[in-house]
Backbone as a chain_set.jsonl record, in Angstrom:
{"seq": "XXXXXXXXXXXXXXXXXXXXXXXXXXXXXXXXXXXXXXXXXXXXXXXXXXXXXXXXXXXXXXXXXXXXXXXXXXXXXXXXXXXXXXXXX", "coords": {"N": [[141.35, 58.227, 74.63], [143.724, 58.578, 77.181], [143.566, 59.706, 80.516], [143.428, 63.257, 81.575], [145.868, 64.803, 84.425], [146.035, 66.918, 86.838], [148.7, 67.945, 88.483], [148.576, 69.8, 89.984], [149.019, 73.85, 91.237], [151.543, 74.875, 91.934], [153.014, 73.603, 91.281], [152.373, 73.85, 87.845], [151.907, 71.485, 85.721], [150.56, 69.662, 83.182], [149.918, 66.368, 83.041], [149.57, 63.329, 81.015], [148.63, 60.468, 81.516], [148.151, 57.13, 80.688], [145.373, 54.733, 81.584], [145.899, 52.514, 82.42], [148.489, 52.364, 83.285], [150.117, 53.166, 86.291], [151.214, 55.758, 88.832], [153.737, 55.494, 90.861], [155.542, 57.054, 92.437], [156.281, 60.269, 93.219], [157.444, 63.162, 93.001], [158.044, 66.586, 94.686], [159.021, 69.798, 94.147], [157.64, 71.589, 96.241], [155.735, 70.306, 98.995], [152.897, 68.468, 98.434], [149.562, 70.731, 98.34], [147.095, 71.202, 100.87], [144.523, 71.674, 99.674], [144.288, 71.34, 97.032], [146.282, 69.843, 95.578], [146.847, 67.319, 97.047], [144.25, 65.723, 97.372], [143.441, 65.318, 95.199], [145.951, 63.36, 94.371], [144.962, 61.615, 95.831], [142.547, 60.744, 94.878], [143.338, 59.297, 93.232], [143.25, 56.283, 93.956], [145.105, 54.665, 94.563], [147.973, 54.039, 96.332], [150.458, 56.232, 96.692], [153.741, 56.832, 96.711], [154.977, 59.837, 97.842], [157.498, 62.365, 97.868], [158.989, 65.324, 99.03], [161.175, 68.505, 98.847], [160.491, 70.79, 100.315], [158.159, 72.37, 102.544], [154.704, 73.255, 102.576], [152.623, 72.974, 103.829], [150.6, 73.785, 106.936], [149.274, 73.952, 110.141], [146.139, 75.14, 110.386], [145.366, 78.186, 109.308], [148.159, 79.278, 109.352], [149.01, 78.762, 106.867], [150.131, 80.664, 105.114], [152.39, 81.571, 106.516], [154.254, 79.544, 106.662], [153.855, 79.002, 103.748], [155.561, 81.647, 102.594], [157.944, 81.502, 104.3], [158.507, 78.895, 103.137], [159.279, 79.513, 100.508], [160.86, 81.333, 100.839], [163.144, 80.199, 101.638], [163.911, 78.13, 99.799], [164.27, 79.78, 97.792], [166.851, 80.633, 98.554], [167.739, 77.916, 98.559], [168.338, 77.674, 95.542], [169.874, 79.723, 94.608], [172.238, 78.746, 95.866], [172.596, 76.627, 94.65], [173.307, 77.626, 92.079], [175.51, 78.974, 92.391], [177.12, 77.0, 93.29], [176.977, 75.784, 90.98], [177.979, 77.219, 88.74], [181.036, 77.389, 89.65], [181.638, 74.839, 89.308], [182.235, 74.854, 86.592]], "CA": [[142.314, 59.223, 75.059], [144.26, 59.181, 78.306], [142.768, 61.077, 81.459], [144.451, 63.975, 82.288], [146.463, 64.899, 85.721], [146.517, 68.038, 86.826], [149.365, 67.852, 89.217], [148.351, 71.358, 91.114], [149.242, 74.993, 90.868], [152.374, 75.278, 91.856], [154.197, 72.626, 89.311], [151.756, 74.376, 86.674], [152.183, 70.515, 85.259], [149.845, 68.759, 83.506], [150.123, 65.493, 82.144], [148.853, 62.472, 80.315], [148.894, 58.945, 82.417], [147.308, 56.022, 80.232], [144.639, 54.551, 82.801], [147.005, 51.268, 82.625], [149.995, 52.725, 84.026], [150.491, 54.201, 88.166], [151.888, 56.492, 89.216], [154.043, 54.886, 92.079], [156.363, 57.48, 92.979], [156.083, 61.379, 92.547], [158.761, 64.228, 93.469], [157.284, 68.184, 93.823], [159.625, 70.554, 94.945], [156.943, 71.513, 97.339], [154.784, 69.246, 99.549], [151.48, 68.463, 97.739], [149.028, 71.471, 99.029], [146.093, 70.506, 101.542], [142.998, 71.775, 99.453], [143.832, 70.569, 95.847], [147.036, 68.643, 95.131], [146.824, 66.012, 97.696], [143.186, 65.175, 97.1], [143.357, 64.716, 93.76], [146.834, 61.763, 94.638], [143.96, 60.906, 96.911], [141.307, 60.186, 94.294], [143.789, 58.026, 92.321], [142.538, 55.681, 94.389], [145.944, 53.638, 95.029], [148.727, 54.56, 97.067], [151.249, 57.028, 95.659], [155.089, 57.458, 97.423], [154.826, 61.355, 97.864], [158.344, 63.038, 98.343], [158.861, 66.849, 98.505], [161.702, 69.159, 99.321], [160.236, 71.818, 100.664], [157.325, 72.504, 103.42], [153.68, 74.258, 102.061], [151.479, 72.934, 104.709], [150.582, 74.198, 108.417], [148.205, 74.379, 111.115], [144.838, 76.353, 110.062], [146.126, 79.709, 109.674], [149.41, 79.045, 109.19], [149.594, 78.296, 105.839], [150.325, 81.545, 104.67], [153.635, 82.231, 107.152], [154.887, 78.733, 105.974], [154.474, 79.017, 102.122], [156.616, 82.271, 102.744], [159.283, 81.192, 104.799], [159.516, 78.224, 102.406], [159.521, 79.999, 99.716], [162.412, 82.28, 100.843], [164.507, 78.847, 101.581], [163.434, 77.315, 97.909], [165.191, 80.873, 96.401], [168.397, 80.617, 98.933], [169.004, 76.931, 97.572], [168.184, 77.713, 94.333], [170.742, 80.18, 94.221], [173.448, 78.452, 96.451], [172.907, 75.566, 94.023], [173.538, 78.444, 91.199], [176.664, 79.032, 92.702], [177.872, 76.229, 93.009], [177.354, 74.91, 89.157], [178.972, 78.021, 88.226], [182.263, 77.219, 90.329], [182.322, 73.768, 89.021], [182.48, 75.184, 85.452]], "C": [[142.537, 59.056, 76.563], [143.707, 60.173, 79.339], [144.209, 61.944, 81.548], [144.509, 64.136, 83.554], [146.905, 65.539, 85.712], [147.271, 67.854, 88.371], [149.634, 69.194, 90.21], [149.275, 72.422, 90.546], [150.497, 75.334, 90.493], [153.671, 74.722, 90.706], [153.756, 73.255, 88.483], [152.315, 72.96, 85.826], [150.884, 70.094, 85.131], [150.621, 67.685, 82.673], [149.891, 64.023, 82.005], [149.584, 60.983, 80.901], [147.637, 58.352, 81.681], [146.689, 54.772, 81.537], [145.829, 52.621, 83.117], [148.254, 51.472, 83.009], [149.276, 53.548, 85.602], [151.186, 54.771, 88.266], [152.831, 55.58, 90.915], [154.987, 55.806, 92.86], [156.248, 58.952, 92.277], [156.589, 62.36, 93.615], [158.062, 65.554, 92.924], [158.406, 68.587, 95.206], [158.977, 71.359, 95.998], [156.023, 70.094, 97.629], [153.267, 69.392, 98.939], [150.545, 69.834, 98.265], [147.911, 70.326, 99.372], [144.599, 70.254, 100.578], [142.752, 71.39, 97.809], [144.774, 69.08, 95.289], [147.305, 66.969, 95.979], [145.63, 65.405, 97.771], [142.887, 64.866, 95.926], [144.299, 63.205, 93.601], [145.925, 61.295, 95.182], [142.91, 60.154, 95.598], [141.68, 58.89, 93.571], [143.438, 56.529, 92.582], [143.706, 54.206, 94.762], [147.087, 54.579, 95.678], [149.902, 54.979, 96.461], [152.573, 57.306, 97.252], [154.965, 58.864, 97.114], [156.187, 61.619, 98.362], [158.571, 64.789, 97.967], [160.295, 67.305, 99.039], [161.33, 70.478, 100.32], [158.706, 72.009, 101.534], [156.205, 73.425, 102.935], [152.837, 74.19, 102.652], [151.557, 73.246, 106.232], [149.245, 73.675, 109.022], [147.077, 75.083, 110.076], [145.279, 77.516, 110.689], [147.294, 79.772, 109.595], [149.942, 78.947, 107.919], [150.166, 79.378, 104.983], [151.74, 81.683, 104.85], [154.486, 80.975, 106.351], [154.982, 78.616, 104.956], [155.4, 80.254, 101.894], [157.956, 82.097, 102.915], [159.688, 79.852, 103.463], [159.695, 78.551, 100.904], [161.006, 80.893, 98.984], [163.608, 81.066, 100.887], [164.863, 78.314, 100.151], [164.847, 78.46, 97.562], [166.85, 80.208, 96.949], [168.694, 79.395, 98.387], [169.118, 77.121, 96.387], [169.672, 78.592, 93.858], [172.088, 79.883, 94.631], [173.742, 77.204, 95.143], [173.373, 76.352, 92.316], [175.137, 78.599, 91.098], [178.006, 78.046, 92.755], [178.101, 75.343, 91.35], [178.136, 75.821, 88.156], [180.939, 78.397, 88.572], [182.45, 76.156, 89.641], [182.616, 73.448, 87.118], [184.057, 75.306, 84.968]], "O": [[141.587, 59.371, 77.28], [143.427, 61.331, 79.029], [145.399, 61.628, 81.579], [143.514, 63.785, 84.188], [147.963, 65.653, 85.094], [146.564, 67.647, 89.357], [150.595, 69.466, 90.93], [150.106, 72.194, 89.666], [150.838, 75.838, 89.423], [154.551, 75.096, 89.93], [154.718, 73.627, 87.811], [153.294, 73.247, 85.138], [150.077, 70.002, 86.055], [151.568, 67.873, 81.91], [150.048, 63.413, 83.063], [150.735, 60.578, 80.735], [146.48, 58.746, 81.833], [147.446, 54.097, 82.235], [146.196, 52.017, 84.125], [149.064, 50.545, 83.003], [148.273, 54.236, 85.789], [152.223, 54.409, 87.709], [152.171, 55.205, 91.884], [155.288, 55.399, 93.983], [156.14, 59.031, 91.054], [156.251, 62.378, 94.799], [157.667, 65.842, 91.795], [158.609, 68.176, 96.349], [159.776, 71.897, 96.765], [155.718, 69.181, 96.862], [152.618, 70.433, 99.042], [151.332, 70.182, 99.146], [147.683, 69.247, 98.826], [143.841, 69.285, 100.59], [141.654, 71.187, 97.29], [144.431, 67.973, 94.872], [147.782, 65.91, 95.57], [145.747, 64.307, 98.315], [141.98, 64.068, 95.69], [143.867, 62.198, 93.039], [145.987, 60.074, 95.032], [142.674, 58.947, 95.631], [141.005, 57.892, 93.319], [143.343, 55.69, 91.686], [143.337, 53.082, 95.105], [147.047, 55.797, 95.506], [150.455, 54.191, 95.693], [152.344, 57.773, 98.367], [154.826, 59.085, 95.911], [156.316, 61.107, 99.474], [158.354, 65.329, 96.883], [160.771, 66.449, 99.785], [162.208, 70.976, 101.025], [157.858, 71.585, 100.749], [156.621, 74.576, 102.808], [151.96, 75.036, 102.479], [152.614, 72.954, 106.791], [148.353, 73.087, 108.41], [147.434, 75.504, 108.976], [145.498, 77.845, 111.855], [147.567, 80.915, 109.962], [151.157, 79.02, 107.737], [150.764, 78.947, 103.997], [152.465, 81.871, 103.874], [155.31, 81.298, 105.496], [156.056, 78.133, 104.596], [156.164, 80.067, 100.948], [158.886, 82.357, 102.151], [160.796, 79.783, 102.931], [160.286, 77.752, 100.178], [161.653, 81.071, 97.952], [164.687, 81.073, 100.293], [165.965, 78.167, 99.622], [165.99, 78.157, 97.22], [167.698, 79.616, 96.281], [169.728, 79.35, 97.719], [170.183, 76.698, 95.938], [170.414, 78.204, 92.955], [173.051, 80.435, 94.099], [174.877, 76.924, 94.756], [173.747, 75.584, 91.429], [175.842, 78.423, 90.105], [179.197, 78.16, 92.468], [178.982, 74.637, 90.859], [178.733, 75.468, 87.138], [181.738, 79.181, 88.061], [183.56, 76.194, 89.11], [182.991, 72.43, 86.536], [184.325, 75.639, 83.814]]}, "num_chains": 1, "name": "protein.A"}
């Protein structure tokens, strides 16, 4: 059986990578977090392209004000991009 890959909290994603395949490239609408999801790409033990939209990490102490603020940005595109698929209807 396949290991599993728990791809962290906020995806709530898991899923099944046969130890013969890589991951070479992996898209999270946030940036990996510091204390689980980027140490786990870490353990994979080869080098993973990481792209994110959206900002979840800070300074120590910080991480709180920044998963807020980008939280509130996430909704506004979410809903500008709402807007617009309902115009192009």
């Amino acid at each position: 059986m396949p290991p599993i890959v728990r791809v962290g909290r906020s995806l709530a994603v898991t899923c099944r990578v046969p130890r013969k395949l890589k991951i070479k490239d992996l898209y999270s609408e946030r940036a990996p977090c510091q204390d689980s999801c980027k140490p786990a790409i870490e353990q994979l033990g080869y080098m993973v392209n990481v792209t994110w939209s959206f900002r979840w990490n800070g300074a120590p102490g910080t991480n709180a004000q920044i998963r807020a603020e980008s939280d509130a940005l996430r909704k506004r595109a979410l809903k500008e991009l709402q807007l617009l698929w309902n115009s192009a209807k």
